[in-house]
mmCIF file of the N, C-alpha and C atoms, coordinates in Angstrom:
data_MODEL
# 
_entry.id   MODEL 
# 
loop_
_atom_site.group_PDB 
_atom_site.id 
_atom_site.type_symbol 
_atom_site.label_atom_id 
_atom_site.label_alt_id 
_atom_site.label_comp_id 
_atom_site.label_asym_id 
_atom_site.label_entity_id 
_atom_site.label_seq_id 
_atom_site.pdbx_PDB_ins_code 
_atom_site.Cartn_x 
_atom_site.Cartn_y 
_atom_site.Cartn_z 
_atom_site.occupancy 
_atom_site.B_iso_or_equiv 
_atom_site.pdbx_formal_charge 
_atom_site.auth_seq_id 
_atom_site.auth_comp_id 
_atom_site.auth_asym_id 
_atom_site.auth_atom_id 
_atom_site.pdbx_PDB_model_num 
ATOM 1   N N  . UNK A 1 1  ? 104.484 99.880  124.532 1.00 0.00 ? 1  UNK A N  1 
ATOM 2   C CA . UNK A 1 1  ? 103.185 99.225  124.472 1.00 0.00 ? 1  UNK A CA 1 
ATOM 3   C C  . UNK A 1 1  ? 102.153 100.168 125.069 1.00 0.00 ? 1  UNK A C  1 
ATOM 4   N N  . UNK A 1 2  ? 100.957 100.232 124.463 1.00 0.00 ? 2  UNK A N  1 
ATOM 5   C CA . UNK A 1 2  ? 99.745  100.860 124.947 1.00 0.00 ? 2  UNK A CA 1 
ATOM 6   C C  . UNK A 1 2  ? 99.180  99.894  125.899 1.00 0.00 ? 2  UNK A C  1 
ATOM 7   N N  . UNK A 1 3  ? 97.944  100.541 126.411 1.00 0.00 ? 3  UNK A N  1 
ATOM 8   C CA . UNK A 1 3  ? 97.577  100.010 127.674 1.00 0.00 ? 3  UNK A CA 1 
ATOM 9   C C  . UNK A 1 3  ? 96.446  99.125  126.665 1.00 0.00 ? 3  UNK A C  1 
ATOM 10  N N  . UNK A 1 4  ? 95.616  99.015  125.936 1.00 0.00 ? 4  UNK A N  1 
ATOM 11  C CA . UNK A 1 4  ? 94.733  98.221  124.746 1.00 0.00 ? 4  UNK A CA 1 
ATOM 12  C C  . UNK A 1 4  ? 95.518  97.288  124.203 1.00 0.00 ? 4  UNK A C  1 
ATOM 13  N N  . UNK A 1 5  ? 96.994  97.126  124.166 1.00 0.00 ? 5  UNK A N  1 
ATOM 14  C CA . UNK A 1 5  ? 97.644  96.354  123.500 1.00 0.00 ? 5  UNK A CA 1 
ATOM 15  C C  . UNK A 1 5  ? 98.037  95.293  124.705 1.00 0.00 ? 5  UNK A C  1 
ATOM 16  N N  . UNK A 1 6  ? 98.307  95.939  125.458 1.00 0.00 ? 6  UNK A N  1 
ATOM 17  C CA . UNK A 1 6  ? 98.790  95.555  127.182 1.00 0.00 ? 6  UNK A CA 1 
ATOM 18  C C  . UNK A 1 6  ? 97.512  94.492  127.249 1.00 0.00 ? 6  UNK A C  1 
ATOM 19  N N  . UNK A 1 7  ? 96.295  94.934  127.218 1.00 0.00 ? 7  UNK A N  1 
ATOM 20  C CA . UNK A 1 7  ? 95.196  94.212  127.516 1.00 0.00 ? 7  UNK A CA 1 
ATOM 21  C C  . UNK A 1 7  ? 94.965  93.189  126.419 1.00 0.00 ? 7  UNK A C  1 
ATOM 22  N N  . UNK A 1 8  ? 94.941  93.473  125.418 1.00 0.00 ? 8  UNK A N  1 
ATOM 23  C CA . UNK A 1 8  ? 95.053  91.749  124.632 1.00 0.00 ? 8  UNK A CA 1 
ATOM 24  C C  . UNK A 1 8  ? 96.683  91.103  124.948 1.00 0.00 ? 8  UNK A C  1 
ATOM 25  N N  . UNK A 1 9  ? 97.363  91.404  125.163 1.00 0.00 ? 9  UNK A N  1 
ATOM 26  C CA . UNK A 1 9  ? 98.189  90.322  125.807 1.00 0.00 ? 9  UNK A CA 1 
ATOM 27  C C  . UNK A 1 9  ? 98.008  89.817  127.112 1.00 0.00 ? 9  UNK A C  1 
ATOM 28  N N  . UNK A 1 10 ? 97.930  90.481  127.966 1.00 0.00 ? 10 UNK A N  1 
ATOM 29  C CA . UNK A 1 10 ? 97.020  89.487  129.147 1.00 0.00 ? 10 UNK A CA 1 
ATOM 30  C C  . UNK A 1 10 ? 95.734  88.499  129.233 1.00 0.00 ? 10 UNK A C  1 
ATOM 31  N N  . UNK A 1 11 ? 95.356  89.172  128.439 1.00 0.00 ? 11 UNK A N  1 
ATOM 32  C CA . UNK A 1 11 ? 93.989  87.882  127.990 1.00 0.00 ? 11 UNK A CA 1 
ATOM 33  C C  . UNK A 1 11 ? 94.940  87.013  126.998 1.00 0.00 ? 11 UNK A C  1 
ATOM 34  N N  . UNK A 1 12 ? 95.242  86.779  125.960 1.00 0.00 ? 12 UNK A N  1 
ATOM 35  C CA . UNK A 1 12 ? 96.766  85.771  125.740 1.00 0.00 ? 12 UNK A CA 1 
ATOM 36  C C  . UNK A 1 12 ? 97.373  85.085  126.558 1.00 0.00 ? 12 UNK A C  1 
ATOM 37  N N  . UNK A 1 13 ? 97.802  85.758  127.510 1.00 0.00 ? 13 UNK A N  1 
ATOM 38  C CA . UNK A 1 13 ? 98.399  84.853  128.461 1.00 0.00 ? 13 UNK A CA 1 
ATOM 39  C C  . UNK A 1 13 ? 97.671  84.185  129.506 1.00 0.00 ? 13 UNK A C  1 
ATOM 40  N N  . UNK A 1 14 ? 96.678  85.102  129.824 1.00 0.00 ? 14 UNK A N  1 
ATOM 41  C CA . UNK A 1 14 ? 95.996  84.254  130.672 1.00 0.00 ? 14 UNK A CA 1 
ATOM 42  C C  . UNK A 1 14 ? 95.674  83.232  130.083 1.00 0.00 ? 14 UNK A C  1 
ATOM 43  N N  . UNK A 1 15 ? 94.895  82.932  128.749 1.00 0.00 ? 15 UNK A N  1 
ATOM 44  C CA . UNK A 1 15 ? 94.103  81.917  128.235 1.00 0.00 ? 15 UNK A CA 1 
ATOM 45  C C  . UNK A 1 15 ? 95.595  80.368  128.180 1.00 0.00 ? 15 UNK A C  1 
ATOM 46  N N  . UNK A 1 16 ? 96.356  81.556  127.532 1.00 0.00 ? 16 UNK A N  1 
ATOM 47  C CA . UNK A 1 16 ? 97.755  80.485  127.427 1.00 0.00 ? 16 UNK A CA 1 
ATOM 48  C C  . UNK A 1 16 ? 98.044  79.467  128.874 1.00 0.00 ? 16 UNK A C  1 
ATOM 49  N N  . UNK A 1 17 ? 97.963  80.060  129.423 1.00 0.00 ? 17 UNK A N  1 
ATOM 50  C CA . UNK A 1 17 ? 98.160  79.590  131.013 1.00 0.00 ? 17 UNK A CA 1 
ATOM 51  C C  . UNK A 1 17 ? 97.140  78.705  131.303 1.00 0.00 ? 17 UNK A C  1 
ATOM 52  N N  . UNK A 1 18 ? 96.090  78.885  131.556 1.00 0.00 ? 18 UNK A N  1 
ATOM 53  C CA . UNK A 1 18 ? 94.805  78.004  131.633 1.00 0.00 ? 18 UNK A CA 1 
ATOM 54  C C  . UNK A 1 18 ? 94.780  77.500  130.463 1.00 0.00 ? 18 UNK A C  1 
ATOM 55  N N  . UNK A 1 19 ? 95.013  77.208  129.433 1.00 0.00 ? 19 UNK A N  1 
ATOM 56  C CA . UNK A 1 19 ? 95.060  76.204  128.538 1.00 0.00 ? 19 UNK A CA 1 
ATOM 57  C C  . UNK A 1 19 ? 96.061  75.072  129.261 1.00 0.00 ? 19 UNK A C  1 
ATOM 58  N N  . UNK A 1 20 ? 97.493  75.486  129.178 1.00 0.00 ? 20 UNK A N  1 
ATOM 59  C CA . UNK A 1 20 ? 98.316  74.564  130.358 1.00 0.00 ? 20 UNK A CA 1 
ATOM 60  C C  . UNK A 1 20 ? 98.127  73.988  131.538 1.00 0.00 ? 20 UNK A C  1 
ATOM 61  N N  . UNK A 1 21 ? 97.604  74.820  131.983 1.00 0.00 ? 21 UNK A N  1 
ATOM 62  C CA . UNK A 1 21 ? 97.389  74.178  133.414 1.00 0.00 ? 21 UNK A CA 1 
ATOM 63  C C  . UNK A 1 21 ? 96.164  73.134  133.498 1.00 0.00 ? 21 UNK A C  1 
ATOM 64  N N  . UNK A 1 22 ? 95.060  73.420  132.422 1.00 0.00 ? 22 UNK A N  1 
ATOM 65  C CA . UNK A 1 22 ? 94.340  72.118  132.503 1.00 0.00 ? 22 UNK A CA 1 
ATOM 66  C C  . UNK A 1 22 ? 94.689  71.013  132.250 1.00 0.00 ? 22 UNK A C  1 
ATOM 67  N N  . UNK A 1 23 ? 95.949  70.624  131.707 1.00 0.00 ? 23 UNK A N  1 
ATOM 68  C CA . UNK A 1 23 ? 96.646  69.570  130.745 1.00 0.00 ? 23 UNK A CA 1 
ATOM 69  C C  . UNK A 1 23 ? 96.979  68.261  132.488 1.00 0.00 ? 23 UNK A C  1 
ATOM 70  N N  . UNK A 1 24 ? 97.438  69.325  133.147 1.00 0.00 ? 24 UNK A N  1 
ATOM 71  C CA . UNK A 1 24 ? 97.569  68.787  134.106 1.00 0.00 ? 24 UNK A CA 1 
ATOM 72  C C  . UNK A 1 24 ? 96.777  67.199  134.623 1.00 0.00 ? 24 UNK A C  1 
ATOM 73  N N  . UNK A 1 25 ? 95.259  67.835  134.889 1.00 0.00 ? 25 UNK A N  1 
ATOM 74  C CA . UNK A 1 25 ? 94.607  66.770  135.162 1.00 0.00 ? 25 UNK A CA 1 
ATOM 75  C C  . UNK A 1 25 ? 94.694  65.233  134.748 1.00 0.00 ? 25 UNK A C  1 
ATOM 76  N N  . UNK A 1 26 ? 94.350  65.878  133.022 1.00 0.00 ? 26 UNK A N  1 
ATOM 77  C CA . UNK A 1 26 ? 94.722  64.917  132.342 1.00 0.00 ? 26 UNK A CA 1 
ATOM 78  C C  . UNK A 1 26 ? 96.039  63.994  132.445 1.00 0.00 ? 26 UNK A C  1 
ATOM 79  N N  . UNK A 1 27 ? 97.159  64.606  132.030 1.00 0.00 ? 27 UNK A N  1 
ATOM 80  C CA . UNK A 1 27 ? 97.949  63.845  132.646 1.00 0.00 ? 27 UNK A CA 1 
ATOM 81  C C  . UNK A 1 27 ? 98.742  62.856  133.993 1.00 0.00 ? 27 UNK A C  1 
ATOM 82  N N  . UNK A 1 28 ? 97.903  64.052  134.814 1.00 0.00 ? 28 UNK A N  1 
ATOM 83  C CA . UNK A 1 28 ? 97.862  62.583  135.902 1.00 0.00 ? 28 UNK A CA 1 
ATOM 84  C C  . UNK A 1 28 ? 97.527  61.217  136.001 1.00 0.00 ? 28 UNK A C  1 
ATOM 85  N N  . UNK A 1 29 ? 95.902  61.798  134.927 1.00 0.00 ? 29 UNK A N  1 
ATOM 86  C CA . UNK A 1 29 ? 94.988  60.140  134.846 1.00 0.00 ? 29 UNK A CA 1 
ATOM 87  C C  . UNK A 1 29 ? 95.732  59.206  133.844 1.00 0.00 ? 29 UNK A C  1 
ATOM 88  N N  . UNK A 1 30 ? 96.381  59.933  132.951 1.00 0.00 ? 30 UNK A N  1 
ATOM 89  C CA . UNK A 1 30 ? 97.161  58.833  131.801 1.00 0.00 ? 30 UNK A CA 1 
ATOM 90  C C  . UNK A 1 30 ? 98.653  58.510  132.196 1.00 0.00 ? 30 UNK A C  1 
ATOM 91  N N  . UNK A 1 31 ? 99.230  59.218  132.967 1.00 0.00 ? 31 UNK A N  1 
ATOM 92  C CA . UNK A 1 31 ? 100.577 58.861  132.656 1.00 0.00 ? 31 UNK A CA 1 
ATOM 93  C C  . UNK A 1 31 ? 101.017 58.408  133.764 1.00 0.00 ? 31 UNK A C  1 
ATOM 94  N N  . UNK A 1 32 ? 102.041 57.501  133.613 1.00 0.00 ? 32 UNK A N  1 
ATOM 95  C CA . UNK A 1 32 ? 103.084 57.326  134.798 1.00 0.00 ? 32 UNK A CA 1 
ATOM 96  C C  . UNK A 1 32 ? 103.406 58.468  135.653 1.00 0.00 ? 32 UNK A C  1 
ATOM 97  N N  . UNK A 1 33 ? 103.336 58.133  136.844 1.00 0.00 ? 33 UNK A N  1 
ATOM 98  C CA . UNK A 1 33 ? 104.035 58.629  138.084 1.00 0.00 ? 33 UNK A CA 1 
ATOM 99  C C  . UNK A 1 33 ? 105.098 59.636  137.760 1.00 0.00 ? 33 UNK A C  1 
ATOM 100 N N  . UNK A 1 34 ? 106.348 59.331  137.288 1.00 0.00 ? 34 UNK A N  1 
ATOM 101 C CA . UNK A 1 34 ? 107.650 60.008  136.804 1.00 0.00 ? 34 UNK A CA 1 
ATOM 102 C C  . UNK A 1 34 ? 107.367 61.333  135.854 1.00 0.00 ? 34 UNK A C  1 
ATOM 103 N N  . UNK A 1 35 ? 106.804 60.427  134.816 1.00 0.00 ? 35 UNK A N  1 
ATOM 104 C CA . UNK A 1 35 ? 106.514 60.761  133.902 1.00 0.00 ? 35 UNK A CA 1 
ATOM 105 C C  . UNK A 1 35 ? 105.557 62.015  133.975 1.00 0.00 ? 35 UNK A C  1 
ATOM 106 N N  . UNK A 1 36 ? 104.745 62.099  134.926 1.00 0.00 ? 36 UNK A N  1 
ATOM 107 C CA . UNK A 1 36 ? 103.510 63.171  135.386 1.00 0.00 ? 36 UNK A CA 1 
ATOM 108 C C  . UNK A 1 36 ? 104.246 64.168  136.097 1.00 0.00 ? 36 UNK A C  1 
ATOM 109 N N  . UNK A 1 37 ? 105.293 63.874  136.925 1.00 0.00 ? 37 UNK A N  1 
ATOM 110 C CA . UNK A 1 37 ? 105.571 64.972  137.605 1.00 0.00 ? 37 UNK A CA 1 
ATOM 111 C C  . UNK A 1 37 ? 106.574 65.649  137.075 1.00 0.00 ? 37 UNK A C  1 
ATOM 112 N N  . UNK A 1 38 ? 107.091 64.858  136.307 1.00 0.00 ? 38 UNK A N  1 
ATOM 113 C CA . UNK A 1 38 ? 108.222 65.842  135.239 1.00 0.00 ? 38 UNK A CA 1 
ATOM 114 C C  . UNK A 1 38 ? 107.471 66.933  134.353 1.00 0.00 ? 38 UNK A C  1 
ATOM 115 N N  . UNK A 1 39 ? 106.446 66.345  133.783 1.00 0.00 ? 39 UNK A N  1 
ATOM 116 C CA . UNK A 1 39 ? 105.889 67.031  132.729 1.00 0.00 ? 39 UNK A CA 1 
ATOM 117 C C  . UNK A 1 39 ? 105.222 67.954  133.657 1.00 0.00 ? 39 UNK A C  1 
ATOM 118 N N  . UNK A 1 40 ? 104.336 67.538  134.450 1.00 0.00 ? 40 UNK A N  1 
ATOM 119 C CA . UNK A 1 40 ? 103.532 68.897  135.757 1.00 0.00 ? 40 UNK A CA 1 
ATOM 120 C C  . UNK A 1 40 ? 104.745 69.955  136.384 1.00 0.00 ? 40 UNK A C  1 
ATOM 121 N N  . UNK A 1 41 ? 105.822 69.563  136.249 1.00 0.00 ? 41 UNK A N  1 
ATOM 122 C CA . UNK A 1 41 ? 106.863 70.703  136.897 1.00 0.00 ? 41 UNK A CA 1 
ATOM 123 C C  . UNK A 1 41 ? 107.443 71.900  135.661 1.00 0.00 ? 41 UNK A C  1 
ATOM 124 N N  . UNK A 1 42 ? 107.080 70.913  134.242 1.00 0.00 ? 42 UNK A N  1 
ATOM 125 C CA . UNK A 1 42 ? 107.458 71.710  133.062 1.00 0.00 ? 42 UNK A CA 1 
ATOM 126 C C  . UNK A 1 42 ? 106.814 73.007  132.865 1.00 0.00 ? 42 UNK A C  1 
ATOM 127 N N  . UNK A 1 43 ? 105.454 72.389  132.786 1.00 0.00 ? 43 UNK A N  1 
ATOM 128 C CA . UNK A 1 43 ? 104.238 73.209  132.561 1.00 0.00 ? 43 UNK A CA 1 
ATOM 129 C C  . UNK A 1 43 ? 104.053 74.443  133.902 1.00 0.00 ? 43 UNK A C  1 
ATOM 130 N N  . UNK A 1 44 ? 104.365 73.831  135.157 1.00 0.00 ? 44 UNK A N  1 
ATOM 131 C CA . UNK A 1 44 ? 104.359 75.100  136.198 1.00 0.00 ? 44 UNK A CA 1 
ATOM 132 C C  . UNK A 1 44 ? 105.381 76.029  135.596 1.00 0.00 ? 44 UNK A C  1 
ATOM 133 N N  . UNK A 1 45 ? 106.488 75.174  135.484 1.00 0.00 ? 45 UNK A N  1 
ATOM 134 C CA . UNK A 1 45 ? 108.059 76.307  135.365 1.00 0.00 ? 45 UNK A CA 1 
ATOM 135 C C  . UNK A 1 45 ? 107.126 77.125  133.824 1.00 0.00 ? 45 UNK A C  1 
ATOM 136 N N  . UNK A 1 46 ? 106.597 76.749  132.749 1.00 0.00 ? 46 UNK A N  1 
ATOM 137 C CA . UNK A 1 46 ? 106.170 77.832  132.033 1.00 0.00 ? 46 UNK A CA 1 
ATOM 138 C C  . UNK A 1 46 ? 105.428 78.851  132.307 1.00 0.00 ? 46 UNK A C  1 
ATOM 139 N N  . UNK A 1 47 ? 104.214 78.220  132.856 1.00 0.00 ? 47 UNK A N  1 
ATOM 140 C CA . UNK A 1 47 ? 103.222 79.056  133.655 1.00 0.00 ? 47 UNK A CA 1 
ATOM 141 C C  . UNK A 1 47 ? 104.229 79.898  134.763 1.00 0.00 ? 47 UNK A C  1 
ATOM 142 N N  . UNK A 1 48 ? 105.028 79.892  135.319 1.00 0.00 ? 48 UNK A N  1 
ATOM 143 C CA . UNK A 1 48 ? 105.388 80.636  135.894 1.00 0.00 ? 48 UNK A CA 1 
ATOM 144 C C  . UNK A 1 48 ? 106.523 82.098  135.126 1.00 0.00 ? 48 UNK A C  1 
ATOM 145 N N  . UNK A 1 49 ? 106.950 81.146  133.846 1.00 0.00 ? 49 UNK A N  1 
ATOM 146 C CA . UNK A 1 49 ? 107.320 82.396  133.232 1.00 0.00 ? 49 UNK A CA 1 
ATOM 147 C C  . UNK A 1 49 ? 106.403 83.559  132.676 1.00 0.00 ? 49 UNK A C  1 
ATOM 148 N N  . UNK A 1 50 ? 105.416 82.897  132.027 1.00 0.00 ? 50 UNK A N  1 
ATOM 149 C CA . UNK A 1 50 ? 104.372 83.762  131.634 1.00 0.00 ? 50 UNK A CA 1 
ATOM 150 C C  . UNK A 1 50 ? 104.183 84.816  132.295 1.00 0.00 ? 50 UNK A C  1 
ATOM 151 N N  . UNK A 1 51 ? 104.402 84.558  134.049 1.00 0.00 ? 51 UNK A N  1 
ATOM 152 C CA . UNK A 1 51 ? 103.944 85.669  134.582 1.00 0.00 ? 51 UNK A CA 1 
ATOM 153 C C  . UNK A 1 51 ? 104.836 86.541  135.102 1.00 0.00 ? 51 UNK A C  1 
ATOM 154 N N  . UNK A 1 52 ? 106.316 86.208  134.982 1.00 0.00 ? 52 UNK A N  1 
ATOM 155 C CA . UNK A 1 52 ? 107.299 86.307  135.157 1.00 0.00 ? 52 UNK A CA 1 
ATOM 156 C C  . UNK A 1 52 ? 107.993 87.520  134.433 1.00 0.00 ? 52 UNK A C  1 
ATOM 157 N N  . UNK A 1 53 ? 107.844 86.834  133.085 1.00 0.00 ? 53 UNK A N  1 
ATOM 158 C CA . UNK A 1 53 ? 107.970 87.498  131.512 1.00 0.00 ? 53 UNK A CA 1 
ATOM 159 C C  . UNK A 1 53 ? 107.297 88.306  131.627 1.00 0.00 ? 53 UNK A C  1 
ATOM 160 N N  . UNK A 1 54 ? 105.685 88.277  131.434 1.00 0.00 ? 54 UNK A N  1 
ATOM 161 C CA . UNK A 1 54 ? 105.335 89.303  130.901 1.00 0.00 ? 54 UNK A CA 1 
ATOM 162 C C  . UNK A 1 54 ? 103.999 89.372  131.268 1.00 0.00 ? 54 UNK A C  1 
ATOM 163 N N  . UNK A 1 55 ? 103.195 89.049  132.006 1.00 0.00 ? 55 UNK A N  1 
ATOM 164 C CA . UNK A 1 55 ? 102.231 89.241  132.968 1.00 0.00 ? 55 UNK A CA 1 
ATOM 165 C C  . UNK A 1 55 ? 103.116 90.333  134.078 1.00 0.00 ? 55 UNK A C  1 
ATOM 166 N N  . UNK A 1 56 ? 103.976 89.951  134.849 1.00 0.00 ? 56 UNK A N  1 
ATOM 167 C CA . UNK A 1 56 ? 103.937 90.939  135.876 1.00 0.00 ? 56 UNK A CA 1 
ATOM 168 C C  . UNK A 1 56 ? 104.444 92.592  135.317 1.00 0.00 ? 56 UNK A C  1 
ATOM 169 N N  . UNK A 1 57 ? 105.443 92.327  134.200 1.00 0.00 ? 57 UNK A N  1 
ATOM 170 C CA . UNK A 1 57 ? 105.922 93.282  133.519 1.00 0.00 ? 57 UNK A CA 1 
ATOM 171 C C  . UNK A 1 57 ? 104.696 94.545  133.392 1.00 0.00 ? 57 UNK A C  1 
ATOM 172 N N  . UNK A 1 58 ? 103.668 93.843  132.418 1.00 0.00 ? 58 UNK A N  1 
ATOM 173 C CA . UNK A 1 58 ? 102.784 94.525  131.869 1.00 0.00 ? 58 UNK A CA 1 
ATOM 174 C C  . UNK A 1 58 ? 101.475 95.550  133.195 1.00 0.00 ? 58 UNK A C  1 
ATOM 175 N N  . UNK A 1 59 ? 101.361 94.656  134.326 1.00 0.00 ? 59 UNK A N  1 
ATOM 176 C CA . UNK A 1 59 ? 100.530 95.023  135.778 1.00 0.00 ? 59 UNK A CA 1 
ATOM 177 C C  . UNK A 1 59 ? 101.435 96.234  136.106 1.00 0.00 ? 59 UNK A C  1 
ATOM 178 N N  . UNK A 1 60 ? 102.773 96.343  135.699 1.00 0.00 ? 60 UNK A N  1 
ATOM 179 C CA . UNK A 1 60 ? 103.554 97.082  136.784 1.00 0.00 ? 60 UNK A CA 1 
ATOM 180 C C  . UNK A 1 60 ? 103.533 98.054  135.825 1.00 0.00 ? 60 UNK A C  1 
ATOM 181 N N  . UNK A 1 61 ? 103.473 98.063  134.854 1.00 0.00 ? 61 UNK A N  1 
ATOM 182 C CA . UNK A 1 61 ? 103.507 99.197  133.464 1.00 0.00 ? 61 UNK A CA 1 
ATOM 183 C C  . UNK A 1 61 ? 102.109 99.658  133.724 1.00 0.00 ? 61 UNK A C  1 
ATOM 184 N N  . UNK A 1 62 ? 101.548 99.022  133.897 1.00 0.00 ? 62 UNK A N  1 
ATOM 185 C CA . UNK A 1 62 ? 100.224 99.673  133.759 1.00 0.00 ? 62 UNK A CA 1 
ATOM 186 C C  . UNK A 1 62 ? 99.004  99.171  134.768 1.00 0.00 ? 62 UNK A C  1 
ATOM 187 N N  . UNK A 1 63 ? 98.929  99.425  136.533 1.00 0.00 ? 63 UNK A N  1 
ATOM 188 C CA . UNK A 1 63 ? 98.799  98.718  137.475 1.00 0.00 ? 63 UNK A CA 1 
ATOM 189 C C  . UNK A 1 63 ? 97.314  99.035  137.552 1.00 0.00 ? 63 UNK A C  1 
ATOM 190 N N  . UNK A 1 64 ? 96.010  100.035 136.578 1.00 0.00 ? 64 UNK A N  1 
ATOM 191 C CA . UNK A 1 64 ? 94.982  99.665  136.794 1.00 0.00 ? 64 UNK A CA 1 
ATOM 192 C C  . UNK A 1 64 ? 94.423  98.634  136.055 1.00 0.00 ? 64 UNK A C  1 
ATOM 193 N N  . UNK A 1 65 ? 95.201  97.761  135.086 1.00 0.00 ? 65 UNK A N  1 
ATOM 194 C CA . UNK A 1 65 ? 94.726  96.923  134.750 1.00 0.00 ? 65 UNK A CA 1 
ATOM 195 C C  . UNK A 1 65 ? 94.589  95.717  135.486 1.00 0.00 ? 65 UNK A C  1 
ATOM 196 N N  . UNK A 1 66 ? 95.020  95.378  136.736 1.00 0.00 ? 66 UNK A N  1 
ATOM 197 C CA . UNK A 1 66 ? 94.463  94.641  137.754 1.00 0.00 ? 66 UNK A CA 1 
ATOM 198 C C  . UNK A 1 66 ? 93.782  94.618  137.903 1.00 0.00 ? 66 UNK A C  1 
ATOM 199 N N  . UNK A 1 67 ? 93.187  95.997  138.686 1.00 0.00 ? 67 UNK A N  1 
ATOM 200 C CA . UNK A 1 67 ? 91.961  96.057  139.116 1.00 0.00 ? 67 UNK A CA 1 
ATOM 201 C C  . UNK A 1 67 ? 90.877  96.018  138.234 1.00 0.00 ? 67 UNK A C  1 
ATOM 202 N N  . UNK A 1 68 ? 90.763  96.215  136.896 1.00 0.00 ? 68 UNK A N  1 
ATOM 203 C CA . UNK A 1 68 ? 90.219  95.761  136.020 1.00 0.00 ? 68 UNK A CA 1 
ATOM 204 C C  . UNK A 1 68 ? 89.911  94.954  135.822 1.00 0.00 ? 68 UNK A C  1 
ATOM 205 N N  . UNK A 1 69 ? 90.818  93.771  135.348 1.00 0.00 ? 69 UNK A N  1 
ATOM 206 C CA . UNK A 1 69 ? 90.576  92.396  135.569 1.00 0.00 ? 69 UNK A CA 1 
ATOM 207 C C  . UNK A 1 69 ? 89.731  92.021  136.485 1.00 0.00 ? 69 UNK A C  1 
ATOM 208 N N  . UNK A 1 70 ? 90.182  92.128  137.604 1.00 0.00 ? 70 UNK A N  1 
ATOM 209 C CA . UNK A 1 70 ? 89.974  91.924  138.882 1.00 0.00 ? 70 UNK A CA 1 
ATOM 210 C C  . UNK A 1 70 ? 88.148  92.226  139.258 1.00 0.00 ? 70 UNK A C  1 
ATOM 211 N N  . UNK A 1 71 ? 88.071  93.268  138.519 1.00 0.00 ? 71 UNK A N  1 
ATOM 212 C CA . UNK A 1 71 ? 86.166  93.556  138.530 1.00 0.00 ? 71 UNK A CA 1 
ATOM 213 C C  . UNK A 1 71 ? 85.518  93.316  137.905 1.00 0.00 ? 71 UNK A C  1 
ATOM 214 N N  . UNK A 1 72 ? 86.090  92.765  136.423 1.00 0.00 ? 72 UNK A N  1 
ATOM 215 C CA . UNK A 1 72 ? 85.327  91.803  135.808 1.00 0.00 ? 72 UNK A CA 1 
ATOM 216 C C  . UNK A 1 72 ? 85.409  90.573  136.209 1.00 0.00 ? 72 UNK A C  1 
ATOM 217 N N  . UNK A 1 73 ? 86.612  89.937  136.677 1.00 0.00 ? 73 UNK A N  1 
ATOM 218 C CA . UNK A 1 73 ? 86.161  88.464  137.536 1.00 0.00 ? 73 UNK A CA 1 
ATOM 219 C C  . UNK A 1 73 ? 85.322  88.586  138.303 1.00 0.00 ? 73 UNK A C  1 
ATOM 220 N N  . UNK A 1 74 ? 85.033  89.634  139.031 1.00 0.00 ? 74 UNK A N  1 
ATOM 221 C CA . UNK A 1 74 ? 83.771  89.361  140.180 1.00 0.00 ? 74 UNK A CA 1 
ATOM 222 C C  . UNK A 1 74 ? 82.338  89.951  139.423 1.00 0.00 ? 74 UNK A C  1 
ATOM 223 N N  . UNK A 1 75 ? 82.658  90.653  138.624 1.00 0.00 ? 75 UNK A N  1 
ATOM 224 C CA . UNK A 1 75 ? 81.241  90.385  138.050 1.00 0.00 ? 75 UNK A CA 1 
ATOM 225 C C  . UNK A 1 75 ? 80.895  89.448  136.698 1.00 0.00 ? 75 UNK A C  1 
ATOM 226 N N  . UNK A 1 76 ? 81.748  88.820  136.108 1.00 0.00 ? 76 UNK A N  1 
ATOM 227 C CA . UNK A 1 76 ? 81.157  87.613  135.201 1.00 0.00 ? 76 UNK A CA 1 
ATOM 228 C C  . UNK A 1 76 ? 81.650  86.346  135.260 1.00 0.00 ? 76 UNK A C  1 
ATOM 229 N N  . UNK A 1 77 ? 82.657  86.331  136.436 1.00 0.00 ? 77 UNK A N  1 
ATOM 230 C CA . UNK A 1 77 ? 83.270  85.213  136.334 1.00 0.00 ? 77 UNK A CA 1 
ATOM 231 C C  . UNK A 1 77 ? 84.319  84.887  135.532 1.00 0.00 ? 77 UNK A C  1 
ATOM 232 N N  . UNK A 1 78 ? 84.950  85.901  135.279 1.00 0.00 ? 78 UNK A N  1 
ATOM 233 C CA . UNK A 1 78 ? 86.435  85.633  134.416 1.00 0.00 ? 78 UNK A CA 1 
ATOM 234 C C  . UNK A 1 78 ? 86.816  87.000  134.216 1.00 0.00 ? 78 UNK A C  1 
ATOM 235 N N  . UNK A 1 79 ? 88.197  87.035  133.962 1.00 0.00 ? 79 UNK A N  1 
ATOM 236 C CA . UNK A 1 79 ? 88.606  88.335  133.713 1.00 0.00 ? 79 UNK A CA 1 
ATOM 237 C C  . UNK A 1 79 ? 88.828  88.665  132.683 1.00 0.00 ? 79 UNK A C  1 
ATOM 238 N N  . UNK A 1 80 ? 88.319  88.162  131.290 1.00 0.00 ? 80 UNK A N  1 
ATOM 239 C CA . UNK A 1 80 ? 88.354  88.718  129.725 1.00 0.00 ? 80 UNK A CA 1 
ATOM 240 C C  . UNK A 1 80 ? 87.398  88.222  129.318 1.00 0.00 ? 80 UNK A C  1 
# 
């Protein structure tokens, strides 16, 4: 993988991830108790592969893209 290719998959995953993790909310307000924390432990255990898989993979292959990220979050408020 190139480091341009590297970088549209992290914006992928990131978005992938924050797509999930907002689901969250929602499901607290609609669902049963049980039912919420099963599904909220699903969605972490994915979100945690994501970064697992292939978020950390890709930082360690190619570790100025952190800091990249990382300086566009502080200057626009997101990192893609």
């Amino acid at each position: 993988m190139n480091k341009d290719l590297a970088s549209i998959v992290l914006s992928s995953t990131n978005r992938s991830a924050g797509e999930l993790a907002s689901l969250i909310p929602m499901l607290k307000e609609v669902c049963e108790d049980a039912e919420y924390q099963e599904l909220k432990m699903a969605l972490a255990s994915i979100i945690s592969d994501i970064w697992f898989r292939v978020d950390k993979r890709i930082l360690e292959q190619f570790p100025d893209l952190e800091r990249e990220m990382n300086d566009r979050l502080n200057k626009y408020g997101r990192k893609f």
